[in-house]
C-alpha positions as a LaTeX table, in Angstrom:
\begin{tabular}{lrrr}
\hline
Residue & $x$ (\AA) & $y$ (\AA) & $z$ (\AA) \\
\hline
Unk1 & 56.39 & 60.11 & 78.15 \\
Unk2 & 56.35 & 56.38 & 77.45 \\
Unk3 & 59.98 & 56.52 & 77.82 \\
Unk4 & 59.82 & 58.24 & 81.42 \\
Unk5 & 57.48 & 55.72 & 82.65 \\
Unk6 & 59.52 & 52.78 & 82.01 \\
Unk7 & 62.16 & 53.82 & 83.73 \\
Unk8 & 60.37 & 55.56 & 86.73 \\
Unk9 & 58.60 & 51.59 & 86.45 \\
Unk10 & 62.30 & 50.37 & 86.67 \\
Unk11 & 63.10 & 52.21 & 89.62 \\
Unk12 & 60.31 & 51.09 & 91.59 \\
Unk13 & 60.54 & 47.82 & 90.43 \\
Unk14 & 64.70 & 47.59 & 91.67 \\
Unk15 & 63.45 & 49.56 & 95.18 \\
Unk16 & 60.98 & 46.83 & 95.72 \\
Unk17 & 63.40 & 43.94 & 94.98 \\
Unk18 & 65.42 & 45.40 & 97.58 \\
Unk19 & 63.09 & 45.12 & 99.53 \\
Unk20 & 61.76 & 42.65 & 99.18 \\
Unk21 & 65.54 & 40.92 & 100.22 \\
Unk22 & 64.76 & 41.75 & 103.74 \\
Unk23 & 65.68 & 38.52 & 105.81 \\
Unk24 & 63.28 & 39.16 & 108.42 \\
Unk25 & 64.89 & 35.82 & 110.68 \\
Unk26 & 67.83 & 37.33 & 110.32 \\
Unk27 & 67.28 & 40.52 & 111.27 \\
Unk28 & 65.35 & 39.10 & 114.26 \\
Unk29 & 68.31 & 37.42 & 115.13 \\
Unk30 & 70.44 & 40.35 & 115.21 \\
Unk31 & 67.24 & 42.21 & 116.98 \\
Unk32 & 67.95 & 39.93 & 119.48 \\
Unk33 & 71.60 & 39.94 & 120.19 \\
Unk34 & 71.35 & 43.97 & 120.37 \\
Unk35 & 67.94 & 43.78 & 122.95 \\
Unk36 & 70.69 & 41.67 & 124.86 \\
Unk37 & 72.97 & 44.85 & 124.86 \\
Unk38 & 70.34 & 46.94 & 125.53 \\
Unk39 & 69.05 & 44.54 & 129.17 \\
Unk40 & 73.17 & 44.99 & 129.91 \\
Unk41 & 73.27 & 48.78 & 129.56 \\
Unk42 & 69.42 & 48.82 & 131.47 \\
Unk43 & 71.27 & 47.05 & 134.49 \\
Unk44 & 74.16 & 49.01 & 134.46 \\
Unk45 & 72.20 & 52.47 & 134.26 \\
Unk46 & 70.12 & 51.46 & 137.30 \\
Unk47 & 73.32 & 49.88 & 138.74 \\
Unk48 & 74.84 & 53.58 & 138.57 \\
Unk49 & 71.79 & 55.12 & 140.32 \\
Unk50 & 69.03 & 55.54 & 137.62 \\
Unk51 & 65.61 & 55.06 & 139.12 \\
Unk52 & 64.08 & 55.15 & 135.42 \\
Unk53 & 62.17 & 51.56 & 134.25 \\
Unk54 & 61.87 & 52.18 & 130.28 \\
Unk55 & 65.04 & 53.11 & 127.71 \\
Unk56 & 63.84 & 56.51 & 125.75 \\
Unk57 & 66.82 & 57.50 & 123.92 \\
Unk58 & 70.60 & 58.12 & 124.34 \\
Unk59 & 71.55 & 61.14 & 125.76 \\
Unk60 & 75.13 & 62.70 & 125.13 \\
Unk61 & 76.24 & 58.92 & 124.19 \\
Unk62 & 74.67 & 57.41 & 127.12 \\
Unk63 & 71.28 & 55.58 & 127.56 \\
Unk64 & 68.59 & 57.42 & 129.27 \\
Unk65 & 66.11 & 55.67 & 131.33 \\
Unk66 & 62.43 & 57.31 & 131.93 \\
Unk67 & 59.73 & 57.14 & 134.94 \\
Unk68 & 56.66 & 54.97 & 134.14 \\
Unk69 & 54.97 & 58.48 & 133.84 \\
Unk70 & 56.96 & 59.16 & 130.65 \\
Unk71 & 54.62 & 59.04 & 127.35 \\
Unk72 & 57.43 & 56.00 & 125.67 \\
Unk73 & 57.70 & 54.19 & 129.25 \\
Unk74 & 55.78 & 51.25 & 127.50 \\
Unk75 & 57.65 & 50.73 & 124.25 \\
Unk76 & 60.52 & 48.95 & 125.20 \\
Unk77 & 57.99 & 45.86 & 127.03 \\
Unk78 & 56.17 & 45.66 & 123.56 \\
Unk79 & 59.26 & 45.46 & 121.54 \\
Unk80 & 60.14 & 42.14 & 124.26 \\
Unk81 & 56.53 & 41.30 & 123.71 \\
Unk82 & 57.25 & 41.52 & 120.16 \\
Unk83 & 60.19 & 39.73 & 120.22 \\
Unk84 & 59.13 & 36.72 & 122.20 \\
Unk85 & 56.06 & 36.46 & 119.60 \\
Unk86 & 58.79 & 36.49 & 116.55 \\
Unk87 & 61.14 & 34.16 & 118.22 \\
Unk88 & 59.06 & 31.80 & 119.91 \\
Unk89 & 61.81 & 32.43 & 123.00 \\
Unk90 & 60.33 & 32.43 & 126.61 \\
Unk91 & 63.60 & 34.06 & 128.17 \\
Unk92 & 61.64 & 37.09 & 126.28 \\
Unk93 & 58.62 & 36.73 & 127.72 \\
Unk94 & 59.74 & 36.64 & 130.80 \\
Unk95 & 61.85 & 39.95 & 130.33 \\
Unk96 & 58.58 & 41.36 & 128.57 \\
Unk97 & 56.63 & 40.36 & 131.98 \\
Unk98 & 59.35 & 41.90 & 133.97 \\
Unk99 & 59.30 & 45.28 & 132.21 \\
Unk100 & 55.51 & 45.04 & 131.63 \\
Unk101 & 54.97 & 45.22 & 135.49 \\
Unk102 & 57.19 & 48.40 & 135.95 \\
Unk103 & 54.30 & 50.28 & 133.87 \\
Unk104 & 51.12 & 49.15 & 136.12 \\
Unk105 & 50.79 & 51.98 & 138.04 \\
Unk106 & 49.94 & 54.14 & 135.61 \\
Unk107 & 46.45 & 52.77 & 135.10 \\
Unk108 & 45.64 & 55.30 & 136.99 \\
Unk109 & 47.52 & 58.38 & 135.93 \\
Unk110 & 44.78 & 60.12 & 134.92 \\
Unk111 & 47.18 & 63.27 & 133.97 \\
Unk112 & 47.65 & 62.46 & 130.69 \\
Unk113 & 46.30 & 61.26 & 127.42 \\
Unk114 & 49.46 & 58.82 & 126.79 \\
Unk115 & 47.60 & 55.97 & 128.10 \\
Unk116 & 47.70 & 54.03 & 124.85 \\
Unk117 & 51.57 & 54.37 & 124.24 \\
Unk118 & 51.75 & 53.82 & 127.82 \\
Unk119 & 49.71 & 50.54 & 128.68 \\
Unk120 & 48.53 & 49.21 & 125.32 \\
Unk121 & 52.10 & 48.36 & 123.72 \\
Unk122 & 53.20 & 46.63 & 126.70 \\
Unk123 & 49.78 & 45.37 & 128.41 \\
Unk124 & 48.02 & 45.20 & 125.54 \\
Unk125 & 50.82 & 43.44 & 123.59 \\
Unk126 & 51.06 & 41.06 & 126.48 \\
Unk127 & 47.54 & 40.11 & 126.60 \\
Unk128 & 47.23 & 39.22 & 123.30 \\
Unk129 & 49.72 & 36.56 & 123.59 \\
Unk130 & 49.30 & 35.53 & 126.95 \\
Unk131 & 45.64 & 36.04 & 128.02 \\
Unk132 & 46.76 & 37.16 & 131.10 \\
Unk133 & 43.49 & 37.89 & 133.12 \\
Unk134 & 45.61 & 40.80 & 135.12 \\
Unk135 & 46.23 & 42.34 & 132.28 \\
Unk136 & 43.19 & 42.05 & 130.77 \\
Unk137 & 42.39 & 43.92 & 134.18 \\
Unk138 & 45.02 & 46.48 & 133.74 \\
Unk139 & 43.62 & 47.46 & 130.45 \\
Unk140 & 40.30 & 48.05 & 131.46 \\
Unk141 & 41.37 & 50.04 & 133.99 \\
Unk142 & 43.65 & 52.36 & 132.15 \\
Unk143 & 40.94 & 52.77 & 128.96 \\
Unk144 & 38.41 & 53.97 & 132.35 \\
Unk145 & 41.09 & 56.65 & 133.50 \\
Unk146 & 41.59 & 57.78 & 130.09 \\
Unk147 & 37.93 & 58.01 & 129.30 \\
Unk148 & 37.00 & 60.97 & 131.89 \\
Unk149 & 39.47 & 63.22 & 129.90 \\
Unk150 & 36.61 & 63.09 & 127.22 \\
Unk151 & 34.42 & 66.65 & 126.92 \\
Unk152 & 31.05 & 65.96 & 125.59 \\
Unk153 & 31.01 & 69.53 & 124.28 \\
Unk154 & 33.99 & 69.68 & 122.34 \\
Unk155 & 33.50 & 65.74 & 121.54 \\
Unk156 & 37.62 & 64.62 & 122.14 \\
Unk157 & 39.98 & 63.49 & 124.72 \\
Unk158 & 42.18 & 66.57 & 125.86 \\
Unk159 & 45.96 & 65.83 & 125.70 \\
Unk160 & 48.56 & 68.05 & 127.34 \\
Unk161 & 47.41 & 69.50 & 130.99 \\
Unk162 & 50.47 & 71.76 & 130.65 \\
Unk163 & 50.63 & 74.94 & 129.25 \\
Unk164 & 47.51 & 76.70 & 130.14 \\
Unk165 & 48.74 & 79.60 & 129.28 \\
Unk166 & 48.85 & 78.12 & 125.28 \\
Unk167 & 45.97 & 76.33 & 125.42 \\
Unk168 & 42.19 & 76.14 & 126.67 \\
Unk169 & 41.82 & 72.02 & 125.81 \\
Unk170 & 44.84 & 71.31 & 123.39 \\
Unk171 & 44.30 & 67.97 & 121.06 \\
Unk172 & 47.11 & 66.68 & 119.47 \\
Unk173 & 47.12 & 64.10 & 116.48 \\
Unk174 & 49.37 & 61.43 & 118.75 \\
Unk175 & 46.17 & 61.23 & 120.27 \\
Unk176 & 44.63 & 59.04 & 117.99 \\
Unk177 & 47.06 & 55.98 & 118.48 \\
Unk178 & 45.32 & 55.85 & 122.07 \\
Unk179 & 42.05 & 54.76 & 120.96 \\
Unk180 & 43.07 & 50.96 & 119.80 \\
Unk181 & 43.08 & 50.92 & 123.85 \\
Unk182 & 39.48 & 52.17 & 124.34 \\
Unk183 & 38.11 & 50.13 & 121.56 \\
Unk184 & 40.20 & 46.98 & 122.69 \\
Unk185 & 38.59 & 47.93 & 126.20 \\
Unk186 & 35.02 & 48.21 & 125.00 \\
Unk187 & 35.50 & 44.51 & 123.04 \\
Unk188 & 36.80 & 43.24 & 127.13 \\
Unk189 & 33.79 & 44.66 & 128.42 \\
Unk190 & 31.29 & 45.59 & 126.38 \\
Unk191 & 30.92 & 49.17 & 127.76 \\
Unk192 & 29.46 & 50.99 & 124.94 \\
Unk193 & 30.80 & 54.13 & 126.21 \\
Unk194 & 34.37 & 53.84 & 125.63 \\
Unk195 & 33.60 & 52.99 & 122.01 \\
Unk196 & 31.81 & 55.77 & 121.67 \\
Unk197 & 34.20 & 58.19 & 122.93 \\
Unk198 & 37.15 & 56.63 & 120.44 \\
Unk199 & 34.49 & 57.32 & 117.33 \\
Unk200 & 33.63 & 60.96 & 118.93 \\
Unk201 & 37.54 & 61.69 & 119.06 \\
Unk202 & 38.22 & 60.10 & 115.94 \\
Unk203 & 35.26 & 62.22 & 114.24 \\
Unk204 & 35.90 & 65.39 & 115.53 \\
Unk205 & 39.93 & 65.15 & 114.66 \\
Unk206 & 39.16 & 64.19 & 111.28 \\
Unk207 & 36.98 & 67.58 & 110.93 \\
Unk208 & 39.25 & 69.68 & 112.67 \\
Unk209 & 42.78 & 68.48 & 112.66 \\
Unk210 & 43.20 & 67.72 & 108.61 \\
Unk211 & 43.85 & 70.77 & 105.04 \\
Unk212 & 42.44 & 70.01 & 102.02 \\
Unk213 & 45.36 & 67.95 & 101.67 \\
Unk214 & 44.94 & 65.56 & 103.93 \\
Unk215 & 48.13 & 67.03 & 105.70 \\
Unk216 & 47.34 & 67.52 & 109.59 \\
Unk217 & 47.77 & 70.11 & 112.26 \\
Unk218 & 49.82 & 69.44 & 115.29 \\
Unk219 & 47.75 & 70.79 & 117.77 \\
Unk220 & 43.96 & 71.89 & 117.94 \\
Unk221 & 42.72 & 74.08 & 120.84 \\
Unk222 & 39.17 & 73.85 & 121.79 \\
Unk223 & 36.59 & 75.97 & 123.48 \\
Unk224 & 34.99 & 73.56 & 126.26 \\
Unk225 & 31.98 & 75.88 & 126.96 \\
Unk226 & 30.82 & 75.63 & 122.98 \\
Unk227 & 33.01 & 73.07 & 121.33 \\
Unk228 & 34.77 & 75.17 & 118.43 \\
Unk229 & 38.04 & 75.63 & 117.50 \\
Unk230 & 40.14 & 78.27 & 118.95 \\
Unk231 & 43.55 & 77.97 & 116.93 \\
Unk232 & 45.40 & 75.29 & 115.03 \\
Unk233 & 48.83 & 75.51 & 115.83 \\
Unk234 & 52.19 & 72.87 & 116.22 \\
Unk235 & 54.44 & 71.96 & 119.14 \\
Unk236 & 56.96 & 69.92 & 117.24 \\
Unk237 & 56.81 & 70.74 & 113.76 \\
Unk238 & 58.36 & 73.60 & 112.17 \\
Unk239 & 55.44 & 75.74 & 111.53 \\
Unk240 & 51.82 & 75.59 & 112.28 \\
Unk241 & 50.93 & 75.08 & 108.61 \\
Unk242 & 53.89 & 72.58 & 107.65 \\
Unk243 & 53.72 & 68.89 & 107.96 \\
Unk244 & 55.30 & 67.55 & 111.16 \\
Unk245 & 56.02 & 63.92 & 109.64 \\
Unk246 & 55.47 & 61.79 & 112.48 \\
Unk247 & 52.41 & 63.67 & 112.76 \\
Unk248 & 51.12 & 62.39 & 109.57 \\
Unk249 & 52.53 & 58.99 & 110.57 \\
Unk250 & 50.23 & 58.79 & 113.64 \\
Unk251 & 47.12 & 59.90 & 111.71 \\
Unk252 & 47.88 & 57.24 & 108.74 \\
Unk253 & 48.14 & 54.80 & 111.54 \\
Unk254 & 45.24 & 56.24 & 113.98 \\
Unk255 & 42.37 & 55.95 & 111.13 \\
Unk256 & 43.65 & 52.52 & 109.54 \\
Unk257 & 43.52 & 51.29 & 113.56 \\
Unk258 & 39.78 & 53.01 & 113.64 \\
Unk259 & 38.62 & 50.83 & 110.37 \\
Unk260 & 39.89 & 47.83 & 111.91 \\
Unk261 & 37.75 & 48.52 & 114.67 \\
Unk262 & 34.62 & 50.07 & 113.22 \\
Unk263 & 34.83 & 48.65 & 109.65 \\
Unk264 & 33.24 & 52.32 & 109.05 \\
Unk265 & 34.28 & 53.09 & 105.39 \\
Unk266 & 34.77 & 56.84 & 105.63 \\
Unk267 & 38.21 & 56.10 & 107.90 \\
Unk268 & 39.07 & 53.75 & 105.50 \\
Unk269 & 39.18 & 56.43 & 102.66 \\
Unk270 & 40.61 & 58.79 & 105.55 \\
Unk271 & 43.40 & 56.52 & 105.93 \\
Unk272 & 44.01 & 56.24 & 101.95 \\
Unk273 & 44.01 & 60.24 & 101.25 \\
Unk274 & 47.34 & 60.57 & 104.08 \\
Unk275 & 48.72 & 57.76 & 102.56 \\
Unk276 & 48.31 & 59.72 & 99.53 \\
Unk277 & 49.90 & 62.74 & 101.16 \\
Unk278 & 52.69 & 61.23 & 102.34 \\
Unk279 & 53.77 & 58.59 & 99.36 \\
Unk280 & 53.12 & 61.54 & 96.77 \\
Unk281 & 54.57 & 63.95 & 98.37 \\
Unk282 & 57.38 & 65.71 & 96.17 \\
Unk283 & 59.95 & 65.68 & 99.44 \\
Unk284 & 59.37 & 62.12 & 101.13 \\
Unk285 & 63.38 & 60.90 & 99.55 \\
Unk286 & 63.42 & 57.99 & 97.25 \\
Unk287 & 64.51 & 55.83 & 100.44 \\
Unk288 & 60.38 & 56.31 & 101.88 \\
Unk289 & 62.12 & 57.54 & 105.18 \\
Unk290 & 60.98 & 61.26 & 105.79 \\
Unk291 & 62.67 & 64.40 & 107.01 \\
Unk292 & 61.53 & 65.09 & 110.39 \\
Unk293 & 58.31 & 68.15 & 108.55 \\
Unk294 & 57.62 & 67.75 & 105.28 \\
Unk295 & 57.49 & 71.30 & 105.18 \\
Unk296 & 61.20 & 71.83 & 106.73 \\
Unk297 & 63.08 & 74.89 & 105.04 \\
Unk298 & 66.47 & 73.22 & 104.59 \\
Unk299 & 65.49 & 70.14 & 102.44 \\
Unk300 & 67.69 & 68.01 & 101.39 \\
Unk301 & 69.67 & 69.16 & 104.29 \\
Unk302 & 67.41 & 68.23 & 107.14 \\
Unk303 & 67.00 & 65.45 & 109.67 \\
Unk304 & 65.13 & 62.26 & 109.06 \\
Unk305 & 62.98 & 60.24 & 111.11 \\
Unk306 & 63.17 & 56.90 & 111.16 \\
Unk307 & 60.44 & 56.61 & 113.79 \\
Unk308 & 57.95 & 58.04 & 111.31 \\
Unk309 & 59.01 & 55.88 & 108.79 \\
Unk310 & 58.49 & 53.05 & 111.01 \\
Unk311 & 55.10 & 53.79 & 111.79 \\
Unk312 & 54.43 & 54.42 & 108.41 \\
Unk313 & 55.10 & 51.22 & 107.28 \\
Unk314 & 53.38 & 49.66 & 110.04 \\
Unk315 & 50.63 & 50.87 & 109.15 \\
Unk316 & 50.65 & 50.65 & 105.39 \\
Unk317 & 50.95 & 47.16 & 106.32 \\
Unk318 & 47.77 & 46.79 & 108.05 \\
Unk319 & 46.08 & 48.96 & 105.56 \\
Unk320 & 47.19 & 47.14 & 102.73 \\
Unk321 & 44.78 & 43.98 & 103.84 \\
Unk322 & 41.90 & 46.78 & 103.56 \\
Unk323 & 42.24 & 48.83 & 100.64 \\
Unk324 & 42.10 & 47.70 & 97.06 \\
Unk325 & 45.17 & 49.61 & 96.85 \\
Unk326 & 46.94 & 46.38 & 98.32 \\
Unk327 & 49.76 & 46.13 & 96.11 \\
Unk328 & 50.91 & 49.69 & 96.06 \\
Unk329 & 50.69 & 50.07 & 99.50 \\
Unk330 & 52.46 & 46.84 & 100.19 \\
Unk331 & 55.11 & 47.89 & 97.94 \\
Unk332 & 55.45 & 51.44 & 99.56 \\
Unk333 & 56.23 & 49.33 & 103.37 \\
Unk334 & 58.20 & 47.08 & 101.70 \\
Unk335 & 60.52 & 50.34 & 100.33 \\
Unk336 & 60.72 & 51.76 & 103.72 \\
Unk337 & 61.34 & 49.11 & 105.79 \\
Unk338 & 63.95 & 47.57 & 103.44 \\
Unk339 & 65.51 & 51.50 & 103.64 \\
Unk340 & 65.71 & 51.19 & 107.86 \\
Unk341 & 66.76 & 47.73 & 107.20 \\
Unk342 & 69.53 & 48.39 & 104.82 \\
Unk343 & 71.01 & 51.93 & 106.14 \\
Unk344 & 69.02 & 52.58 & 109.63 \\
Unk345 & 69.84 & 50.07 & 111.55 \\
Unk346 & 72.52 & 50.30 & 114.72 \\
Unk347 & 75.43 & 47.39 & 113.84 \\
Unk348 & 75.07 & 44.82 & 116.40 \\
Unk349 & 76.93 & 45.66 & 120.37 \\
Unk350 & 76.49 & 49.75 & 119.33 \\
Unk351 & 74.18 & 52.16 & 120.58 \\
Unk352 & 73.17 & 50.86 & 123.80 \\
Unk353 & 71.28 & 48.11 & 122.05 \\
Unk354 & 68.99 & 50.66 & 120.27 \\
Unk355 & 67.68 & 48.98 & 116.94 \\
Unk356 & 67.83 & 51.60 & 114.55 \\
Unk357 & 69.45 & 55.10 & 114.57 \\
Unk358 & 68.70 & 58.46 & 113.11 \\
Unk359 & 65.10 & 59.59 & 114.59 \\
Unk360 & 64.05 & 62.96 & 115.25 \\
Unk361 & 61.99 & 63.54 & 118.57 \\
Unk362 & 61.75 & 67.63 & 118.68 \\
Unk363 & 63.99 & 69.36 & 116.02 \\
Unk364 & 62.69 & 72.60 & 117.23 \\
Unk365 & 64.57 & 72.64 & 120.62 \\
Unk366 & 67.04 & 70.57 & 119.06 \\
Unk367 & 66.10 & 67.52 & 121.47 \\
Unk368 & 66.93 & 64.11 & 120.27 \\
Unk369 & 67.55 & 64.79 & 116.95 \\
Unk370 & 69.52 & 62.31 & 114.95 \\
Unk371 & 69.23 & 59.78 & 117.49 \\
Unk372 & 67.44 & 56.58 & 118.41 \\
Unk373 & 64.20 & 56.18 & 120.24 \\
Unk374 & 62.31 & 53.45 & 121.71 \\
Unk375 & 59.65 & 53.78 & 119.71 \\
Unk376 & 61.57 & 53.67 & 116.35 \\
Unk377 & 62.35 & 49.96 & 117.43 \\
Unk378 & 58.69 & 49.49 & 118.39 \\
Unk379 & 57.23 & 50.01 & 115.13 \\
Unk380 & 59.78 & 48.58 & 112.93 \\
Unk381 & 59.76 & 45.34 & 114.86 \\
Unk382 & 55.93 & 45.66 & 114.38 \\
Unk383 & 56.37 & 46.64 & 110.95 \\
Unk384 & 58.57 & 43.41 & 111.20 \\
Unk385 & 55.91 & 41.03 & 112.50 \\
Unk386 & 53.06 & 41.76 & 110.15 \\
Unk387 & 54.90 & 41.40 & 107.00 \\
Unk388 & 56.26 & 37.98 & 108.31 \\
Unk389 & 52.33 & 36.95 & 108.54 \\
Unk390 & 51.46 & 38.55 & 105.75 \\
Unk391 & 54.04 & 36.68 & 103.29 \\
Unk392 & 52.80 & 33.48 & 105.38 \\
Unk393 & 49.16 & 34.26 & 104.24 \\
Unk394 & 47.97 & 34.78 & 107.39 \\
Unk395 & 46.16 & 37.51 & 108.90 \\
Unk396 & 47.19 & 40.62 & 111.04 \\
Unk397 & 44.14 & 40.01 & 112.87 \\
\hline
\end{tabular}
């Protein structure tokens, strides 16, 4: 046994010197030169007749552009907000303003629950480093619209308005990445409310939505008129029981957000137990980056998805500067994003300027599997920023 530990010690030790090799200027750099592909193929798409605003994905080789409405429409302006905070260059804050502005109008699409990936990333983003009293504006406005989709009853923001016929009021995990815009609201203003509501959500999801595990359900269907649950069921993953990975990935990030917020210790130990899930689990690969379920029947021979492995790290990031598990969890991001790094990554002037490939969006209708998505790049150039403050000794936040 002593034996086996060593070397399962040597292992780790040689993924986490690889890691640790990451040249994070450098890969900014290239970051860079293939954003400047991607503003090329943008033009060109809208040249040709495209009436989208945001990149989403490529679609049969070619880049696909998406309405405001779409749920990603505000990934690509965070990953120029995130890219003029890492460079320091204004030519990217002015794209990031540019691109930012496409996205206002939906401060007011009260159809949908996306308001966070929507308006935070690129408002949000933008405030922070600018100040910008419009978008401090914008922010408020959206967290307001997204508030009246709260049910007192059932104590959570609904999601999807489609599908009746599936679902009564259908809450998905995703959902809690849109509460750092509620809370980040209630710090603007002060209205007690929209704190509450993110706590309410985040309560009643980590009753409902979690196994014994700490693995999570896709989707959970409420009753309005009494507030229980109806059925626990997925959209995207391959079976309602399994382990849709970027599912965990959103709760790992969604409860290490809430601590931030509420400094409330039980999503603190929330956040540790899917970490736990997903770091122990006996089919997350060597390389940290997860096929698309955990759960998926034809392991090894399955898609990955880099975009869950992007968030993952992002977040074990943030909840490294929490947890007295700092070290291991620091290690763990370090392994994954010196994996997308290494063997992810789109070579510079390929893929329409996409940062890194091989993502899985919805492997059950076979819809962008093995390619790359906007959000991917968001959360690995996030990833990318907080371990550049964190080896500077400064703080995320």
């Amino acid at each position: 046994m002593k034996k086996i530990g060593i070397i399962v010690a040597i292992i780790a030790g040689a993924l986490q010197g690889t890691a640790q090799k990451v040249d994070i200027a450098a890969v900014v750099k290239d970051a860079g030169k293939q954003t400047t592909v991607m503003l090329q193929e943008i033009a060109g798409a809208k040249a040709a007749g495209s009436k989208g605003v945001s990149p989403r994905t490529l679609e049969d080789g070619k880049l696909k552009l998406v309405a405001s409405r779409d749920w990603t429409s505000g990934f690509f302006p965070g990953e120029l907000w995130y890219l003029y905070e890492l460079t320091g260059d204004r030519k990217w804050r002015t794209e990031a303003r540019g691109f930012t502005a496409d996205i206002e109008q939906e401060k007011t699409n009260g159809t949908t629950h996306d308001m966070g990936f929507k308006v935070y990333c690129s408002f949000g983003n933008g405030y922070r480093l600018t100040k910008d009293p419009h978008y401090r504006a914008v922010i408020i406005q959206a967290a307001q619209t997204l508030s009246r989709r709260f049910n007192k009853t059932a104590g959570v923001l609904r999601s999807w308005d489609h599908s009746k016929n599936k679902w009564d009021f259908p809450v998905i995990i995703d959902n809690m990445m849109n509460l750092e815009l509620l809370f980040e609201a209630y710090k603007l203003t002060g209205d007690r409310k929209l704190y509450d509501i993110a706590v309410s959500h985040a309560d009643q999801t980590m009753k409902n939505h979690f196994r014994p595990d700490y693995s999570s359900y896709h989707v959970v269907d409420y009753d309005t008129t009494t507030g229980r649950v109806i059925k626990k069921t997925t959209h995207q993953g391959y079976g309602n029981e399994s382990a849709w990975a970027r599912g965990q990935s959103w709760g790992l990030y969604g409860y290490t957000l809430c601590y931030r917020e509420t400094r409330d210790a039980k999503y603190l130990k929330m956040a540790e137990h899917i970490a736990g899930f997903i770091l122990h689990h006996p089919n997350l690969p060597k390389d940290g980056v997860p096929y698309w379920d955990f759960n998926a029947p034809g392991i090894p021979n399955e898609p990955r998805d880099a975009s869950a492995a992007a968030v993952i790290a992002s977040a074990l990031y943030e909840l490294s500067t929490y947890s007295k598990n700092t070290k291991n969890y620091r290690s763990a991001a370090d392994r994954i994003l010196g994996s997308l790094t290494k063997a992810y990554r789109a070579p510079v002037g390929t893929a329409s300027g996409f940062l890194l490939l091989h993502s899985t969006g919805t492997k059950l209708t076979n819809t962008e599997v093995d390619e790359p998505l906007s959000y991917a790049d968001y959360y690995y150039l996030e990833a990318l920023q907080r371990v550049r403050k964190l080896r500077a000794g400064k703080k995320l936040f």
